[in-house]
C-alpha positions in Angstrom: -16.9 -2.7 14.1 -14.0 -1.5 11.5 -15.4 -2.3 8.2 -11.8 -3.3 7.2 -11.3 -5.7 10.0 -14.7 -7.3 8.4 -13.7 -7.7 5.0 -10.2 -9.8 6.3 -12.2 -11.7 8.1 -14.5 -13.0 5.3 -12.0 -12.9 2.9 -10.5 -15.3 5.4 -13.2 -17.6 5.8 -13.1 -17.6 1.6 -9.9 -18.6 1.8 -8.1 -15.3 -0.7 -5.8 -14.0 2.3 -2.6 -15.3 1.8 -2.3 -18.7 4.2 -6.0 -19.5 4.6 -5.9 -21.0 0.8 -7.2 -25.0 0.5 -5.9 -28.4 -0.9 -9.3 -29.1 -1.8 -11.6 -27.5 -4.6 -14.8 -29.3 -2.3 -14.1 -27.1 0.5 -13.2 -24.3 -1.3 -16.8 -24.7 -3.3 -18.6 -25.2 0.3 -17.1 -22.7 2.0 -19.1 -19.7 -0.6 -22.3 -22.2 -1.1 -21.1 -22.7 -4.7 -18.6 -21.2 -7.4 -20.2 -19.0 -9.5 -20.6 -20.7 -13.1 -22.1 -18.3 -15.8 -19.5 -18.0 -17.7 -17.4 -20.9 -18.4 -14.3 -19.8 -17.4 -15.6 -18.3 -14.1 -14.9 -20.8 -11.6 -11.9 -22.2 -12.9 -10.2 -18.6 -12.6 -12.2 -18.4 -8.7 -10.3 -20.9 -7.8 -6.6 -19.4 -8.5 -7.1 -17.1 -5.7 -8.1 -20.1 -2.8 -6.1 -23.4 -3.7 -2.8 -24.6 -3.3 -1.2 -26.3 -6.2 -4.1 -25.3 -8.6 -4.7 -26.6 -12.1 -7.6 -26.0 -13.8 -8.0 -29.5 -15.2 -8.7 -30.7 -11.2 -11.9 -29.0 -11.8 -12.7 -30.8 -15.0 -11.9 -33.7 -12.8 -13.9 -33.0 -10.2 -17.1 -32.8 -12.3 -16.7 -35.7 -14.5 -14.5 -37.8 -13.6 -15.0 -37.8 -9.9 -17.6 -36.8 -9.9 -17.9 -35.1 -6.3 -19.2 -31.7 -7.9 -22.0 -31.4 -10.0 -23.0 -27.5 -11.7 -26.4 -27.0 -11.6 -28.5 -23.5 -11.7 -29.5 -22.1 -8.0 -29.1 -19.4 -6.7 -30.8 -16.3 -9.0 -31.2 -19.0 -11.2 -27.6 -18.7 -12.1 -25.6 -21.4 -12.6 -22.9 -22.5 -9.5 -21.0 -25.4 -8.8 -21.4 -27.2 -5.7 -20.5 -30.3 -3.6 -22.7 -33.1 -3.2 -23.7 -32.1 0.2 -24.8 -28.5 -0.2 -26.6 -29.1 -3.8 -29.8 -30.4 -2.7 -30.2 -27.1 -0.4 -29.3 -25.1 -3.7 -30.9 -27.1 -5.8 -34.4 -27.3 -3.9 -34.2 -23.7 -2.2 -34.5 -22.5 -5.7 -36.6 -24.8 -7.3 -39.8 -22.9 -7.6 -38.2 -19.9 -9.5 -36.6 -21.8 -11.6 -39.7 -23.9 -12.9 -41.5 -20.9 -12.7 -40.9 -19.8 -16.3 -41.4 -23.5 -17.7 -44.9 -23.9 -16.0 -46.2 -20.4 -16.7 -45.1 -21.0 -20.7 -47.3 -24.2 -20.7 -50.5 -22.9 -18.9 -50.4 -19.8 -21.3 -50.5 -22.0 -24.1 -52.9 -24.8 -22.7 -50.9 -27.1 -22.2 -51.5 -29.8 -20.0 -48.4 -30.7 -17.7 -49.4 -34.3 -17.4 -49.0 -34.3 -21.0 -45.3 -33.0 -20.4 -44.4 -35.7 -17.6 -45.1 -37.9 -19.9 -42.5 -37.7 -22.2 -40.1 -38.0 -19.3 -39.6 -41.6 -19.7 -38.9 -41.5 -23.1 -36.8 -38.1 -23.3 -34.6 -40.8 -20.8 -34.6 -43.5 -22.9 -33.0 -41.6 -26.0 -29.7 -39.6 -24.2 -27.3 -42.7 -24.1 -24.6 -42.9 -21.5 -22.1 -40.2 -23.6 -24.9 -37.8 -22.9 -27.0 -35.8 -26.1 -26.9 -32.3 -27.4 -29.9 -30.2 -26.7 -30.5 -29.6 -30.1 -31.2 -33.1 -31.0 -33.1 -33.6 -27.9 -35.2 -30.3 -29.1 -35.5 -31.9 -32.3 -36.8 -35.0 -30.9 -39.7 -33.5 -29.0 -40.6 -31.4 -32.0 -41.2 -34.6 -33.7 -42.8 -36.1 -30.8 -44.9 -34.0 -30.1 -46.0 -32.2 -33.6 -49.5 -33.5 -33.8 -50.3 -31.7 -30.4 -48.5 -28.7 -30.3 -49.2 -25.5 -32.7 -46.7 -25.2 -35.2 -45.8 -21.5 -34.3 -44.3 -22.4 -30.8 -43.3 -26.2 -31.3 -39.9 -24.9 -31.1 -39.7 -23.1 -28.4 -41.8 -25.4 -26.6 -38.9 -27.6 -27.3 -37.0 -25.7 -25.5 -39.1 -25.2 -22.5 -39.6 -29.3 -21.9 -35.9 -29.4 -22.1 -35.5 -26.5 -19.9 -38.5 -28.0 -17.3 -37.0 -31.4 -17.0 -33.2 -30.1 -16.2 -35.0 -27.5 -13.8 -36.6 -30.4 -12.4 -33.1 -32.5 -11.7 -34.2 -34.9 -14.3 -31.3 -34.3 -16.5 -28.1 -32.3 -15.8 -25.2 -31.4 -18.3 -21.5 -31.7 -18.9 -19.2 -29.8 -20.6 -17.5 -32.3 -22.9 -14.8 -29.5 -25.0 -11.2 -29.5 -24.7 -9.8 -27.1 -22.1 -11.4 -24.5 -19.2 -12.0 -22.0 -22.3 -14.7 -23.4 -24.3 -18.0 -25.1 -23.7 -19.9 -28.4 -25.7 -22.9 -28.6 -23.8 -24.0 -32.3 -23.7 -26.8 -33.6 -21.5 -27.2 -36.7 -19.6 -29.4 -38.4 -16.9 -29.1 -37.2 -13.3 -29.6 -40.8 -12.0 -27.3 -42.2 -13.9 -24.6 -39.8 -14.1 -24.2 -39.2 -10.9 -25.3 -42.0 -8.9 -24.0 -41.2 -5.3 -26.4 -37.7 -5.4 -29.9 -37.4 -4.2 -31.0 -33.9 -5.0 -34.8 -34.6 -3.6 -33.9 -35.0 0.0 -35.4 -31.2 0.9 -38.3 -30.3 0.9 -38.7 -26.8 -0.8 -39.5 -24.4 2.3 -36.9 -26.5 4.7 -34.0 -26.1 1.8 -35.1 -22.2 1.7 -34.6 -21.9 5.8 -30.8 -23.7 5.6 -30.0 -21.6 3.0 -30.3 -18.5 4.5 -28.3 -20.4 7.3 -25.8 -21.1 5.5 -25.5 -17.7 3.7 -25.1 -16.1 7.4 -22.7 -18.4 8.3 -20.5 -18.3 4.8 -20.7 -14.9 4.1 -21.9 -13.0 7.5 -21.8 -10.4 8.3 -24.4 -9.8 5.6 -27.5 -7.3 5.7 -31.3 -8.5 5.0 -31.0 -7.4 1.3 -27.8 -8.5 0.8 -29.1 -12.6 1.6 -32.2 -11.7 -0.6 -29.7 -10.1 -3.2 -28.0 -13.3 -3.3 -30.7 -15.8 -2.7 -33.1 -14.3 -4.9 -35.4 -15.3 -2.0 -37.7 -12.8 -0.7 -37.1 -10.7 2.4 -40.4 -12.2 4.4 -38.9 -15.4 4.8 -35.3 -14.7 5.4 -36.7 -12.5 8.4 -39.0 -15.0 9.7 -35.9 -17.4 9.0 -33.8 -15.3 11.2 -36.5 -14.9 13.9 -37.0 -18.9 14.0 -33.2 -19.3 14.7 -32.6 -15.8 16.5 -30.7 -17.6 19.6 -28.2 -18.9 17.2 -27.5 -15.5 14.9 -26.4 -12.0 16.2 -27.5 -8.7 15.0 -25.0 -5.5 15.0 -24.2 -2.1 13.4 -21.4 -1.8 11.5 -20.0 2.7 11.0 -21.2 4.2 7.7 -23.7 1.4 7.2 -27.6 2.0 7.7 -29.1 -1.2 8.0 -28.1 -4.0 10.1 -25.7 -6.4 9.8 -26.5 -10.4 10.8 -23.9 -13.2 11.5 -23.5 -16.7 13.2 -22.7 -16.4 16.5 -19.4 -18.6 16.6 -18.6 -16.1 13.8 -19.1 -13.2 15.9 -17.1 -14.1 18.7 -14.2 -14.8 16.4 -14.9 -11.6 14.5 -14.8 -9.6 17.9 -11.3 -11.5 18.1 -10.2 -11.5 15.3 -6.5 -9.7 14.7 -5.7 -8.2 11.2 -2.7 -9.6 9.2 0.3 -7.3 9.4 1.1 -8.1 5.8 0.5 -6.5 2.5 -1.5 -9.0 0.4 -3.0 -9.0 -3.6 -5.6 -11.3 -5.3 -7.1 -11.2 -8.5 -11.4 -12.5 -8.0 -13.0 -14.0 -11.0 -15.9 -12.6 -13.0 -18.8 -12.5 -10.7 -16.6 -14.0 -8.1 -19.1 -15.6 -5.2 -17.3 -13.5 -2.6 -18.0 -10.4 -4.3 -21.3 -11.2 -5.6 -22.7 -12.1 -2.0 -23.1 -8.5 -1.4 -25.3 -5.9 -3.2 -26.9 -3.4 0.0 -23.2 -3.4 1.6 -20.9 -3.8 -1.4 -19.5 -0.2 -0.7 -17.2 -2.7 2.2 -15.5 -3.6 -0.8 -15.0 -0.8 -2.8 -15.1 3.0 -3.0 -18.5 4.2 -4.4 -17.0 6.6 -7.1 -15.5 3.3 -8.4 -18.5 1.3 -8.2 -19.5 1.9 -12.1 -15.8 0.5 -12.8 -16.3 -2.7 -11.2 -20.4 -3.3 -12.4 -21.7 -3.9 -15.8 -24.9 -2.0 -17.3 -26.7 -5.2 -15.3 -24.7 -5.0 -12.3 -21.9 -7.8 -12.7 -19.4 -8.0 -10.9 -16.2 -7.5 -12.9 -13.0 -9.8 -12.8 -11.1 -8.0 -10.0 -7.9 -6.9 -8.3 -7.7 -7.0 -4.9 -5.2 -4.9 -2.4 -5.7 -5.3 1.2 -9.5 -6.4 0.6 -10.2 -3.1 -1.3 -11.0 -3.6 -5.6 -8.3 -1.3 -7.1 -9.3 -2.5 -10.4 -10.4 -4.6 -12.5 -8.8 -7.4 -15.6 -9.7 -10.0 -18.2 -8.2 -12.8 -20.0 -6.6 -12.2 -23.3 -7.1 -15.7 -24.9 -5.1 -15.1 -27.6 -2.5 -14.0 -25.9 -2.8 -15.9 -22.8 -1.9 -13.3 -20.8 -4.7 -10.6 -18.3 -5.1 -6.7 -18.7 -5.5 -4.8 -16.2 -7.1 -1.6 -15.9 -6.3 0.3 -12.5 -9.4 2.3 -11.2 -6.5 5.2 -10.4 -2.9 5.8 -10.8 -1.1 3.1 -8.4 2.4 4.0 -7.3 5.2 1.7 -9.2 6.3 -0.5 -6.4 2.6 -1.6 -5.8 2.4 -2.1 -9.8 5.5 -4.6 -9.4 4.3 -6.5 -6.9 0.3 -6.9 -8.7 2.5 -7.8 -12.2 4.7 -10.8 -9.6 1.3 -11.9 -8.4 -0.4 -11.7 -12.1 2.4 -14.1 -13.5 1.6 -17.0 -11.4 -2.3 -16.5 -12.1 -1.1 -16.8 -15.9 0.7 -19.5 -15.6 -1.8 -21.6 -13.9 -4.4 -20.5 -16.4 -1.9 -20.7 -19.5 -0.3 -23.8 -18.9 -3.6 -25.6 -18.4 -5.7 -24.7 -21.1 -4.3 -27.5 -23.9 -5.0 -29.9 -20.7 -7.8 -32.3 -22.2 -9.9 -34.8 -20.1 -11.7 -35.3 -23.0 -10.7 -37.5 -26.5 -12.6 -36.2 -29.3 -14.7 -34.5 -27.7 -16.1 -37.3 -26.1 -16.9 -37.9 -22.5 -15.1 -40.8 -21.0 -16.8 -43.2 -18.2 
């Protein structure tokens, strides 16, 4: 299978290749099992490359307004943005590792988790309906609680209930600042704030089984590390996973690649079909962008290996990218002061290839320019 026939094909199904963008930022956010959220400005630059008629205030939208997205930490216990009916998968697929640090912090320290469930009513009844900043929720345990809790940790215990009961679905948060480019991280009740959303209705071990699903399906073809690269699930169950549903997933080589490569069988058949656009196309991928990120043991598909310390960090992020005919060539950022992205090219790029990246670079800076004095927000208030 030609590796470069793969990557159109998934870049397809992520809607970058020029005529598979969407109208709606749902799909778009279903179609990679979240938008990367990290850094604030992540998704809202993810989505320049898939949507038609993008601004970045239909995000804002979305979240708070609508209300048919909700961000919520998942995956590697990253934060991603997802879709009401993918979000309990995410959200319960993960849930063990993400408590996992709140629960081990209390039973080093003796403390008694009934004693923490019991403040949950309570921690409820304080965050009013415009939603509460954690440090005066922090500061409200602290007072709560200093009778019971040695003085040398009551603060970071603070931080740990708060941390446990958002982990736990209890509370969520908003961003309630100006435009795509900042953050004012206010929390609010999960119940209450988004009222249509149930995110209890997997169990943990059946949300860990459709996600690995879905990851085959979404980004597939995809190797057994890269799902537990992505998942931050272990490779035991994704193969017993993949066993359990073998008569639905197909299992293939792909040239230059060791291990082997695992898809959806409706995906394969259109894969084996699947004719490569005679055009020329460019996209520029967000930091950590969800359709780079989804690969770690085949990311070489991608990009050259003697470029590979171009496009990763010292931890291994994935840089904001350029794209040419689904290889990286590059990478760029956002100057926010003067609205405007750098690139750096990995190599010399002949000038006719430069003018066409710079045409394609002035329509993502004028969707991300135009947009950032868009407010949702008065006073940095959240309005119901």
């Amino acid at each position: 299978m030609n590796i470069d026939t793969i990557n159109e094909f998934v870049f397809s199904k992520h809607n970058i290749v020029p005529g598979t963008q969407l109208n709606s930022i749902e799909d778009v956010a279903r179609n990679h099992l979240g938008l990367h959220a990290a850094r604030i400005g992540s998704p809202y630059t993810t989505l320049c490359s898939r949507l038609l008629q993008y601004e970045t205030k239909m995000l804002t939208n979305k979240l708070y307004e609508e209300k048919t997205l909700i961000k919520l930490r998942c995956m590697r216990t990253t934060l991603h943005i997802a879709p009401y009916d993918i979000a309990p998968i995410l959200f319960n697929a993960t849930k063990d590792v993400r408590l996992s640090e709140c629960l081990t912090f209390f039973k080093r320290n003796n403390i008694s988790l009934n004693r923490v469930d019991e403040l949950e009513s309570e921690i409820i009844s304080i965050i009013t309906e415009k939603g509460l900043h954690a440090k005066a929720i922090e500061e409200w345990i602290i007072a709560k609680t200093e009778k019971i809790i040695e003085p040398e940790i009551k603060k970071i215990f603070a931080k740990k209930v708060l941390k446990y009961y958002w982990e736990k679905g209890v509370l969520s948060y908003f961003n309630a600042a100006s435009n795509w480019e900042k953050e004012d991280r206010k929390y609010v009740i999960t119940k209450s704030f988004y009222p249509n959303l149930n995110l209890d209705i997997y169990q943990v071990e059946d949300a860990k089984e459709l996600l690995i699903i879905e990851n085959i399906k979404k980004f597939g073809p995809v190797t057994l590390k890269d799902i537990s690269w992505w998942s931050g699930l272990g490779l035991n169950i994704i193969k017993s996973t993949i066993e359990k549903n073998s008569t639905k997933i197909c299992k293939f080589k792909v040239n230059g690649f060791e291990n082997d490569f695992y898809i959806s069988n409706e995906d394969f058949h259109e894969l084996k079909n699947y004719n490569v656009k005679d055009i020329e196309w460019i996209s520029f991928l967000a930091f950590e962008d969800p359709s780079l990120k989804g690969y770690h043991d085949s990311r070489l598909r991608y990009v050259d290996e003697m470029n590979l310390k171009h496009l990763l960090n010292q931890i291994g992020e994935v840089q904001a990218s350029v794209i040419h005919n689904g290889k990286v060539i590059g990478t760029w950022i956002w100057d926010k002061k003067k609205k405007k992205m750098e690139i750096n090219y990995f190599i010399h790029q002949d000038t006719s290839l430069i003018k066409k990246i710079n045409q394609e670079k002035e329509k993502y800076e004028q969707i991300l320019y135009s947009t950032t004095q868009n407010t949702l927000f008065s006073e940095s208030e959240f309005l119901l």
